[in-house]
N, C-alpha and C positions, 0 to 999 in steps of 0.2 A: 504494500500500500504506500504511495507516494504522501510523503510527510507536506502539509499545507506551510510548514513554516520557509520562509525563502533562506536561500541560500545566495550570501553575499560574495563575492571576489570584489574587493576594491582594491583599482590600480591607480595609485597618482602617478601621474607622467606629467614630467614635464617632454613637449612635443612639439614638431614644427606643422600643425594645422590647427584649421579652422572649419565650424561648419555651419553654415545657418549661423554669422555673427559678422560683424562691421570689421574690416580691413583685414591686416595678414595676421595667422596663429602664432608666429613663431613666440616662442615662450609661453604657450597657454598652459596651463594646469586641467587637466580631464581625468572623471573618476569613471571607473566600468563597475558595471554589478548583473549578477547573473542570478536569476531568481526564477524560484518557483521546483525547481530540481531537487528529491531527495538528496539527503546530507552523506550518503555514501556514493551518488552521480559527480560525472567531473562535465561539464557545459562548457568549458575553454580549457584554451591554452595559450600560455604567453611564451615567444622567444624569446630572451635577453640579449641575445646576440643579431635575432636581425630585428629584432623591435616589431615583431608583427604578432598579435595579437587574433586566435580565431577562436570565436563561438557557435555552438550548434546544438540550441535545445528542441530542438523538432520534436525528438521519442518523448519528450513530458508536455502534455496539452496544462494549455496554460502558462508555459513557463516563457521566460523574456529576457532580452541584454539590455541591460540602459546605459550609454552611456551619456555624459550630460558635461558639457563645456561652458563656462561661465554662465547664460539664460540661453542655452541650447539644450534639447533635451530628444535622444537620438534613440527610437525603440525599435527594435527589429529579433528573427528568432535565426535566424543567422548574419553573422559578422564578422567581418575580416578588416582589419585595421592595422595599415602599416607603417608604423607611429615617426619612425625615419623617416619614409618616401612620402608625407604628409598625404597620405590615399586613404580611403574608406569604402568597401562595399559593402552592404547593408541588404538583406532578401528576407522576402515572407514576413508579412504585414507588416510593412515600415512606417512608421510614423515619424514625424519632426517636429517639435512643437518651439518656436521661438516667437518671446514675444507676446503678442494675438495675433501670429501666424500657426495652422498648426498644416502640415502638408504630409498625405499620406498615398502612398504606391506599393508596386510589385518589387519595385527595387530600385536602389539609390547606389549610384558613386560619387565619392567628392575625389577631386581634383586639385589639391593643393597649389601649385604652381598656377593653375589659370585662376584660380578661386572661384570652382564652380561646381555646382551640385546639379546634377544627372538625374532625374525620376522617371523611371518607366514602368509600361506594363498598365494596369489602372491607377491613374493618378487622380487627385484631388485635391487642390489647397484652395485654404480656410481664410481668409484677409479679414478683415474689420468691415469691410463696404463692401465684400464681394466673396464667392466661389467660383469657381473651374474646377470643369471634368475635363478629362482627356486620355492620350497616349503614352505621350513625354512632356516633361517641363524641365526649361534648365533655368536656374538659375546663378547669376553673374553675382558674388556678394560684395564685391568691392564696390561696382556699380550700381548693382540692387535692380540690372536691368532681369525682365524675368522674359525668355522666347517658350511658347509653345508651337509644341510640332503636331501632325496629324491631324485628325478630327480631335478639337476640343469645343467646348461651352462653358458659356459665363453667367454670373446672376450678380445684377449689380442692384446691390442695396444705398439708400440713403443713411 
């Protein structure tokens, strides 16, 4: 019987990315926590050597990786993070919540060096004055320009 109580792995890192946050990461501080997995389950693993960080709680329903960067907060039930090469790919019910943004897909990369986060597959983001559905949505965080690709739609609120 899988134990309700969550199971924490917290990783501070200091790291050269950013995700869903204003200008470049380098030196940011980011915690990871792997939750919902019996306490004899292992849900990650971390290299020390290449800095890459992978999680995979598929086999326990309900269970989640959070990782959470200054007011970025990055949910997903697989994750691979490679805390040197500032990259991140994120699968199977990805959520993003920064903000009163919160943007959810099939799956995410961030791209450190462009500073851009990638969502595909069914995506969704959440704004203050608006929603989109769609395909792909990339978003530029330096610029905070946002391109949709494919068939998408909008709903714009007052």
């Amino acid at each position: 019987m899988k134990t309700s109580r969550s199971v924490f792995f917290v990783i501070v890192l200091v790291m050269a990315m950013a995700l869903i946050g204003s200008g470049s990461g380098l030196g940011r501080d980011g915690t990871m926590q792997i939750e919902g997995i019996p306490d004899d389950a292992s849900g990650g693993r971390y290299d020390t050597q290449t800095g890459v960080f992978y999680g995979d709680v598929t086999a326990y329903e309900d269970a989640l990786i959070r990782v959470f960067m200054n007011d970025t907060e990055i949910i997903a039930v697989v994750l691979e993070w490679h805390t040197k090469e500032d990259y991140m790919k994120a699968t199977q019910g990805v959520t993003v919540f920064q903000n009163e943004t919160v943007i959810r897909s099939d799956a995410m990369e961030y791209f450190g060096e462009q500073d851009e986060a990638d969502f595909r597959g069914t995506v969704r983001v959440e704004l203050d004055d608006a929603t989109f559905n769609g395909e792909r949505f990339v978003l530029n965080l330096e610029t905070e320009e946002m391109q949709f690709f494919g068939s998408f739609s909008g709903e714009f609120r007052e």
